[in-house]
MMTF fields as JSON, N, C-alpha, C and O atoms, coordinates in Angstrom:
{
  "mmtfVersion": "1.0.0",
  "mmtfProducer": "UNKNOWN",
  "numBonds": 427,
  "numAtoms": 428,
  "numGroups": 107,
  "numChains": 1,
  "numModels": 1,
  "chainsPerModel": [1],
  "groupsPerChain": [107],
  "chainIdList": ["A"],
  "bondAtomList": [4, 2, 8, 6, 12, 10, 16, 14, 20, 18, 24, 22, 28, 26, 32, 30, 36, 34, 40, 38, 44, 42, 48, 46, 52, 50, 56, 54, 60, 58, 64, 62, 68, 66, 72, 70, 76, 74, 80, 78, 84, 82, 88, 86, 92, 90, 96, 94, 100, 98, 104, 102, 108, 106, 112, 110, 116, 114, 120, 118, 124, 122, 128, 126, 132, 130, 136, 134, 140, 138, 144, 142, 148, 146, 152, 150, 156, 154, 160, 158, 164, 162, 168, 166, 172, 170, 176, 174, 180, 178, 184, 182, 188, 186, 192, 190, 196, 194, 200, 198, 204, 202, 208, 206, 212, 210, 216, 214, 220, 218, 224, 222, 228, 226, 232, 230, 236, 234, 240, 238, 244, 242, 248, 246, 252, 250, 256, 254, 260, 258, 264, 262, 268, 266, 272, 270, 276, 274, 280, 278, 284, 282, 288, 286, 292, 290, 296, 294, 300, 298, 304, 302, 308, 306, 312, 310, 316, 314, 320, 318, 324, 322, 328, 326, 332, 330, 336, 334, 340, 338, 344, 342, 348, 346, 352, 350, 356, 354, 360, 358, 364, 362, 368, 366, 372, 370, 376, 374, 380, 378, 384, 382, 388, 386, 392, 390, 396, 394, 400, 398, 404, 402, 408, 406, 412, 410, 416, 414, 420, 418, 424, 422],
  "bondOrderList": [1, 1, 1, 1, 1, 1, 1, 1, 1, 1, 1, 1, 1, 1, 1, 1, 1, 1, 1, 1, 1, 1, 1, 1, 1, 1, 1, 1, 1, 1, 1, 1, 1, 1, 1, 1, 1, 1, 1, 1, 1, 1, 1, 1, 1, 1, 1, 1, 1, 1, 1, 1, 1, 1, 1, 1, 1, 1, 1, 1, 1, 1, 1, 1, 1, 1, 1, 1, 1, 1, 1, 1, 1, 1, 1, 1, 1, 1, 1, 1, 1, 1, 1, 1, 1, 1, 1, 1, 1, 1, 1, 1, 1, 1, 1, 1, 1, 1, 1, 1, 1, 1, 1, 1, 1, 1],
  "groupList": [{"groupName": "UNK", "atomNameList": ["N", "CA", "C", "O"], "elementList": ["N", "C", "C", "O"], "formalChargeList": [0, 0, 0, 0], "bondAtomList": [1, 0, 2, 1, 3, 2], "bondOrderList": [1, 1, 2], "singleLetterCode": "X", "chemCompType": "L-PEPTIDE LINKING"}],
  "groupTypeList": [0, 0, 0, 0, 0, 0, 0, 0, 0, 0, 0, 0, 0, 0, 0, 0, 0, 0, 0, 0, 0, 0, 0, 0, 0, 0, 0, 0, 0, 0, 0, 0, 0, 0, 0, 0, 0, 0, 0, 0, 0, 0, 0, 0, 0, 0, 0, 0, 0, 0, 0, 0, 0, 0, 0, 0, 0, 0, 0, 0, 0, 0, 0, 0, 0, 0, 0, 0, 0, 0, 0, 0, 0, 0, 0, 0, 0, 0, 0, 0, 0, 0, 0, 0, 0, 0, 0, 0, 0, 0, 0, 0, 0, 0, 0, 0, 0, 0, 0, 0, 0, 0, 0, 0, 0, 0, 0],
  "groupIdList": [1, 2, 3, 4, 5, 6, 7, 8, 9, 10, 11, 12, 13, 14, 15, 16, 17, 18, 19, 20, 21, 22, 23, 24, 25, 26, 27, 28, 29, 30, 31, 32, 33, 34, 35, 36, 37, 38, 39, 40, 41, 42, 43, 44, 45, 46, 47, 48, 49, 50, 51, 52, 53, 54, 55, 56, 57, 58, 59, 60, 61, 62, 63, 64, 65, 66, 67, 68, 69, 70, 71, 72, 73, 74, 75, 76, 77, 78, 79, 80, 81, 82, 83, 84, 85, 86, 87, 88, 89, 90, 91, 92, 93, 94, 95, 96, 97, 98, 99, 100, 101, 102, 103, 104, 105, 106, 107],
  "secStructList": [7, 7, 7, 7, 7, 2, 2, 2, 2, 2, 2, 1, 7, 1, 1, 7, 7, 7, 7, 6, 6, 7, 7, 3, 3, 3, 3, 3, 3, 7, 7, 1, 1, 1, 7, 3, 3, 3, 7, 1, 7, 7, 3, 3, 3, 3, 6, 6, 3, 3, 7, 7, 7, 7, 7, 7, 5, 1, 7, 1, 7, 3, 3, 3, 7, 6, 6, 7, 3, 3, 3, 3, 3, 3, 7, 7, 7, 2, 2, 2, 2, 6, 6, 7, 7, 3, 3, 3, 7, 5, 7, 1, 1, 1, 7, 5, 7, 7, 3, 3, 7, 7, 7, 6, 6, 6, 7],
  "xCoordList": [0.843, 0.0, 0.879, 1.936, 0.396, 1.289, 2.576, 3.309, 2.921, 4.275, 4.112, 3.142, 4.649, 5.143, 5.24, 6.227, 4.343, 4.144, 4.685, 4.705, 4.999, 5.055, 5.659, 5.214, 7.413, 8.504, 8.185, 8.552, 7.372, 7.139, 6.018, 5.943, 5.443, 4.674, 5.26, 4.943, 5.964, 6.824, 8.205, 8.882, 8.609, 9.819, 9.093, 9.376, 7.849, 7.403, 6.333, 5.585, 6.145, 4.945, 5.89, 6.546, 5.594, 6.589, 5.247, 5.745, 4.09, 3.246, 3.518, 3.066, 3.932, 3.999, 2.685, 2.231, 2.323, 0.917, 0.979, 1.608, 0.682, 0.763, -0.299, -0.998, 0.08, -0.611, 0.026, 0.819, -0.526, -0.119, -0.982, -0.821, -1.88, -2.622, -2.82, -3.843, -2.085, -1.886, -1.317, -0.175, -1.728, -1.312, -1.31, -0.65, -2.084, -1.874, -1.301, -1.934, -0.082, 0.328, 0.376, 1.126, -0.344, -0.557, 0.121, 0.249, 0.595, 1.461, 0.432, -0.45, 0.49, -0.47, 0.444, 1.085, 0.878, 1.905, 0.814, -0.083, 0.985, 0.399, 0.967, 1.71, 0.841, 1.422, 0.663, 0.821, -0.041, -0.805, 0.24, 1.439, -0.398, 0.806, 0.605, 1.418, -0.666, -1.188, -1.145, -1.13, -1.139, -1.358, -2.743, -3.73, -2.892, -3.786, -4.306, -3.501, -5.351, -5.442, -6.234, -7.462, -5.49, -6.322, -6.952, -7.103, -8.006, -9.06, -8.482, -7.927, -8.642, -7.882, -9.635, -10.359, -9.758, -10.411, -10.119, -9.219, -11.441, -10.87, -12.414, -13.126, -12.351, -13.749, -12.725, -11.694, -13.234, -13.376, -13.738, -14.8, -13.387, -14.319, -14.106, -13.059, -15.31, -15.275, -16.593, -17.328, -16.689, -17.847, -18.71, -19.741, -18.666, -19.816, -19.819, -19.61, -19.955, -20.22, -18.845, -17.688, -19.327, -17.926, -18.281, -19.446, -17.405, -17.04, -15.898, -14.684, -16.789, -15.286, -15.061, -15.689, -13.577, -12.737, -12.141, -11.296, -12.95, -12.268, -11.327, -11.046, -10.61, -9.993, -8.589, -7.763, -8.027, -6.58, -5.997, -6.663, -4.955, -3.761, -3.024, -2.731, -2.684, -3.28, -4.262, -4.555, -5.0, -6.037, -6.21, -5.244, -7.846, -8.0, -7.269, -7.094, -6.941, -6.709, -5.264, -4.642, -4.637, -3.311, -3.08, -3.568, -2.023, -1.824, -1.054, -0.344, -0.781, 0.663, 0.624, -0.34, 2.115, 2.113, 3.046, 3.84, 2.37, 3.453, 4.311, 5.369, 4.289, 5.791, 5.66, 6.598, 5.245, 5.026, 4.463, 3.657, 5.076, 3.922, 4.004, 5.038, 2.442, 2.503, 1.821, 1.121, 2.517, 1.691, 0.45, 0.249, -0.409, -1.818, -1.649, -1.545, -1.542, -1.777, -2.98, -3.502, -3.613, -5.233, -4.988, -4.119, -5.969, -6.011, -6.998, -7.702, -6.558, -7.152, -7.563, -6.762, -8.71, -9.121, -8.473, -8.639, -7.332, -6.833, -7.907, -7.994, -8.521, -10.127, -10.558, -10.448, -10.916, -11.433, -10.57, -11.014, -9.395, -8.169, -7.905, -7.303, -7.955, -7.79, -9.162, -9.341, -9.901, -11.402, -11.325, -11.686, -10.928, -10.458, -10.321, -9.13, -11.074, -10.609, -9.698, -8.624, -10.785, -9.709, -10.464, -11.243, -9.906, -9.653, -9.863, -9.196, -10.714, -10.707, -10.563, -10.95, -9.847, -9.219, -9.917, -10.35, -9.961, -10.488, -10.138, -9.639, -10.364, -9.604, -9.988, -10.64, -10.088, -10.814, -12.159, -13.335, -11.48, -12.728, -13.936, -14.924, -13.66, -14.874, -14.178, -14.916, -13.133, -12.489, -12.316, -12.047, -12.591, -12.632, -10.971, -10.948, -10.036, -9.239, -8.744, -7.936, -9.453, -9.663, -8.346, -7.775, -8.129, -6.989, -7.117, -7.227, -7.081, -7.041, -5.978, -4.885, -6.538, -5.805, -4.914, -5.656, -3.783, -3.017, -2.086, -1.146, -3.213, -2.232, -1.073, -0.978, -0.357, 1.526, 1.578, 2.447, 0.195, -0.244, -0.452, -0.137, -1.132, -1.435, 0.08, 0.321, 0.675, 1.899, 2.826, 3.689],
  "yCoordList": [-1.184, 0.0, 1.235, 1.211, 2.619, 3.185, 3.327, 3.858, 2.795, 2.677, 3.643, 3.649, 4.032, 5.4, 4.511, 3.775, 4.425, 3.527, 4.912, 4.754, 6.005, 6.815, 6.225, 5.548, 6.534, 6.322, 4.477, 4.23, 3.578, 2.216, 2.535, 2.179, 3.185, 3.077, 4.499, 4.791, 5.098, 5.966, 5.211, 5.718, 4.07, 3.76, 2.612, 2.475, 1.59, 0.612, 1.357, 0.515, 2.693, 2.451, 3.799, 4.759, 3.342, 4.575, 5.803, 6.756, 5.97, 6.804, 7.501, 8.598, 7.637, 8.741, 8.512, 9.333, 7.436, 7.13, 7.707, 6.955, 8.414, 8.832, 7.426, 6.47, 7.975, 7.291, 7.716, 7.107, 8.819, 9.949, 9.46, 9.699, 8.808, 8.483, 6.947, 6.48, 6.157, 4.591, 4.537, 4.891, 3.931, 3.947, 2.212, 1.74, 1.223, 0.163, -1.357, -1.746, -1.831, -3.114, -4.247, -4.867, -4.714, -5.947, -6.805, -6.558, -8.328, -9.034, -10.083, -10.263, -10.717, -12.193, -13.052, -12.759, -14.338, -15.379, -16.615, -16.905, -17.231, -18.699, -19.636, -20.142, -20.269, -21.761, -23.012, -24.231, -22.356, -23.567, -24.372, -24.096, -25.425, -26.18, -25.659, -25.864, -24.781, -24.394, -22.36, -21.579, -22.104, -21.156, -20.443, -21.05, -18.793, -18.543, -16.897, -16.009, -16.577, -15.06, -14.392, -14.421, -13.811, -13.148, -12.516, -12.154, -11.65, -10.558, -8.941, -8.85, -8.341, -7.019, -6.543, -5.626, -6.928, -6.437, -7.428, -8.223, -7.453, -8.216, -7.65, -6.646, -8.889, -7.98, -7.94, -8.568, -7.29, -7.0, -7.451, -6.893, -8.466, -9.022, -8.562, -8.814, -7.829, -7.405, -7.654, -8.64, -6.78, -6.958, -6.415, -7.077, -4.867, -4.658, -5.626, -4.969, -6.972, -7.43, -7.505, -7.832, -7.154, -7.965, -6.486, -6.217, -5.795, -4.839, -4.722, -4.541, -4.904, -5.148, -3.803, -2.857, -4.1, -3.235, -3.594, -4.43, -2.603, -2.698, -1.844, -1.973, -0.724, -0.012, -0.464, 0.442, -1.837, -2.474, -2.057, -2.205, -1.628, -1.271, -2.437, -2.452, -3.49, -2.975, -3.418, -4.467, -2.889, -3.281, -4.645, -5.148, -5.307, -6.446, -7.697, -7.583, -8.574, -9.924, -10.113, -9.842, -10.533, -10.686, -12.554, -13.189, -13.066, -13.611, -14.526, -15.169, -14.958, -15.704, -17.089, -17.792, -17.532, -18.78, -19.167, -18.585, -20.604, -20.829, -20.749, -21.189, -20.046, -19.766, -18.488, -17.91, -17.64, -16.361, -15.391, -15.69, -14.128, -13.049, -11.827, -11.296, -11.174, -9.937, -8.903, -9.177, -7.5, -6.786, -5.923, -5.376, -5.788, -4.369, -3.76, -3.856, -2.86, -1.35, -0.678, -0.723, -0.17, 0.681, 1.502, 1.333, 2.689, 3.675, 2.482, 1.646, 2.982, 2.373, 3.208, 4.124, 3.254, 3.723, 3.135, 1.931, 3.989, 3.35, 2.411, 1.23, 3.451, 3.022, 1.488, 0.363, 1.864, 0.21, -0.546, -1.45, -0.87, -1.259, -1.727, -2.749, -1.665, -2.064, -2.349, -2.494, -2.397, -3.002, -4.137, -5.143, -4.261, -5.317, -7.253, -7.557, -8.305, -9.496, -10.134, -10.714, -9.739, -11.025, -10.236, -9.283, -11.034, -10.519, -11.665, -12.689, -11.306, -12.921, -12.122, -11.041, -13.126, -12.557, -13.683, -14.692, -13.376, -14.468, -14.671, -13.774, -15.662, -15.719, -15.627, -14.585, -16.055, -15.94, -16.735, -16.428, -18.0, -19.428, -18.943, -19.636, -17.813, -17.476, -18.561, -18.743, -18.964, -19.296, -18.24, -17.148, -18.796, -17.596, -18.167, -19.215, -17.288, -17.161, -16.339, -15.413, -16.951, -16.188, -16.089, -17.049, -14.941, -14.982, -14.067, -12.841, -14.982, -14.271, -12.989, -13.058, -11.638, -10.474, -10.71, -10.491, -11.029, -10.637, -9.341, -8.666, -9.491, -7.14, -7.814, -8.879, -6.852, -6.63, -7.61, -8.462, -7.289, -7.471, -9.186, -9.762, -9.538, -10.877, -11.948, -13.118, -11.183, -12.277, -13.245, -14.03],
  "zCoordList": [0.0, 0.0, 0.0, 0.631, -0.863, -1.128, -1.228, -0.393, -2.386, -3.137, -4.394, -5.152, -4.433, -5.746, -6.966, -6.979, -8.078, -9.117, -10.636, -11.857, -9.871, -11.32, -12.097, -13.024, -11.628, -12.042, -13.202, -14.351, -12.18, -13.022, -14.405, -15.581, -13.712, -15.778, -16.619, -17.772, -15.948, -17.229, -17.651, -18.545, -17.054, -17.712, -18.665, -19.855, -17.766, -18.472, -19.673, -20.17, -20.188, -21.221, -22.179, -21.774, -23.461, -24.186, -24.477, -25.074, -24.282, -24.374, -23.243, -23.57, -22.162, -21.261, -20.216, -19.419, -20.421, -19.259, -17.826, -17.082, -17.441, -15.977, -14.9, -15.238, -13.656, -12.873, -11.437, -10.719, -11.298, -9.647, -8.751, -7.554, -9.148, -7.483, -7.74, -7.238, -8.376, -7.436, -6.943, -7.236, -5.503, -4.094, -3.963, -3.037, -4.936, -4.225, -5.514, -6.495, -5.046, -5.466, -5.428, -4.673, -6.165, -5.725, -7.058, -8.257, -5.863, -7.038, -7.266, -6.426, -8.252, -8.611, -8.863, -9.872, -8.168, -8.746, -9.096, -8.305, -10.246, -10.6, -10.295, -11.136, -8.918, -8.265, -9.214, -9.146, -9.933, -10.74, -11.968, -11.999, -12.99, -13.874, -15.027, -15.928, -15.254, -16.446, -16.515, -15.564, -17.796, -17.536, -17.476, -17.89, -16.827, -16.701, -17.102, -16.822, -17.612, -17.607, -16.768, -16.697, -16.157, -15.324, -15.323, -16.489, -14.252, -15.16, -14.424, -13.329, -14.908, -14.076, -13.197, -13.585, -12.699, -11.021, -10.463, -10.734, -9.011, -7.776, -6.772, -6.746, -6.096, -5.517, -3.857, -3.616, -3.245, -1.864, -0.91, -0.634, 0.114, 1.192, 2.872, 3.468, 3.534, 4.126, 5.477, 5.429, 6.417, 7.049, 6.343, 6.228, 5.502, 4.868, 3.83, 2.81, 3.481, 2.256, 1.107, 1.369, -0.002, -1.402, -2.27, -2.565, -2.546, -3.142, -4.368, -4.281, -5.584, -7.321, -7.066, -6.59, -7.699, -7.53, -9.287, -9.606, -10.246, -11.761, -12.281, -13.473, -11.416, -11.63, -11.976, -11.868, -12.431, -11.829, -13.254, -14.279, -13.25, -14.559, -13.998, -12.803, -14.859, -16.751, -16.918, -16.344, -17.628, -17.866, -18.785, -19.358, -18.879, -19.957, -19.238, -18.025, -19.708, -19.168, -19.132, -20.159, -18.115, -18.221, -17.789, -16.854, -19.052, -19.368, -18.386, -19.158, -17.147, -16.414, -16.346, -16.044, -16.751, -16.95, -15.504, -14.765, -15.624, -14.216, -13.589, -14.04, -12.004, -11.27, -12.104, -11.555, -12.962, -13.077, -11.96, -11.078, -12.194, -11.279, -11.818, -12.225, -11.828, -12.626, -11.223, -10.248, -11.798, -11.047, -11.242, -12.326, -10.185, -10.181, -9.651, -8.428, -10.284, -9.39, -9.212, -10.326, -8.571, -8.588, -7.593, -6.737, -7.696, -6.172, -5.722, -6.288, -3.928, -2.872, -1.979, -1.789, -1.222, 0.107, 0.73, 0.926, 1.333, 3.058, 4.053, 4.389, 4.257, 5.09, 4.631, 5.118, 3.846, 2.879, 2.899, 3.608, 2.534, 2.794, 3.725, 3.396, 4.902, 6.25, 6.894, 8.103, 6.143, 6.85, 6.185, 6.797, 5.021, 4.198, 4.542, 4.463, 4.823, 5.336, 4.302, 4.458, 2.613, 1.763, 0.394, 0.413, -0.829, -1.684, -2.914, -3.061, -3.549, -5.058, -6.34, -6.784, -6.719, -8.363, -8.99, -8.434, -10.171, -11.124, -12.576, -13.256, -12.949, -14.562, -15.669, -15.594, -16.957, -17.949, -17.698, -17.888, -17.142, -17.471, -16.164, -15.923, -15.52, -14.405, -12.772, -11.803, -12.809, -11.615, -11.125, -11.628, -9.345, -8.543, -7.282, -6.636, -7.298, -6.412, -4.919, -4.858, -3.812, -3.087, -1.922, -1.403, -1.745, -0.42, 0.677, 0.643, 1.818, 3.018, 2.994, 2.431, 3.793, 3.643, 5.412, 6.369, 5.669, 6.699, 7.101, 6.683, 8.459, 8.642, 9.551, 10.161, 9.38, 10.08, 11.22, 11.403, 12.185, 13.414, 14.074, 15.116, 12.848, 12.556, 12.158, 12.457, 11.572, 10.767, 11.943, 11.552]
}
């Protein structure tokens, strides 16, 4: 959570893409044997309920093949963020990947 992503999509995109207010990184690794595409959101799981989150650069489906990991970046509510329990990503085929969220506190 807040990591400075400028400097990464002006060296990674030759258009000059800005992106001043992503504040949050997230990595995706595929422990699976196959590969997989992922979908760029993610829903939210919390006490209020499951909240998508479609804002993730890059956008469209990203591609990782095994023992791969790609990253998302999106703005985040701090607030939301830390009310936060867990988190599911999902892939092309509509598989849902869900992971428990662990704070500092917990580890």
């Amino acid at each position: 959570m807040n990591s400075a992503v400028e400097d990464i999509f002006g060296f990674k995109t030759c258009c000059g893409m800005r992106a001043f207010d992503q504040n949050l990184e997230i990595h995706v690794k595929n422990v699976g044997e196959h590969p997989v595409v992922v979908s760029s959101y993610f829903d939210m799981k919390g006490a209020w309920g499951s909240r998508r989150m479609n804002t993730l650069m890059p956008g469209g489906g990203q591609r990782i093949l095994p023992g791969e990991i790609k990253a998302f970046y999106c703005t985040m509510d701090e607030v939301l963020w830390n009310e936060a329990r867990g988190i599911v990503f999902y892939d092309s085929e509509a598989n849902a990947y869900p992971v428990e969220l662990k704070r500092a506190a917990e580890k």
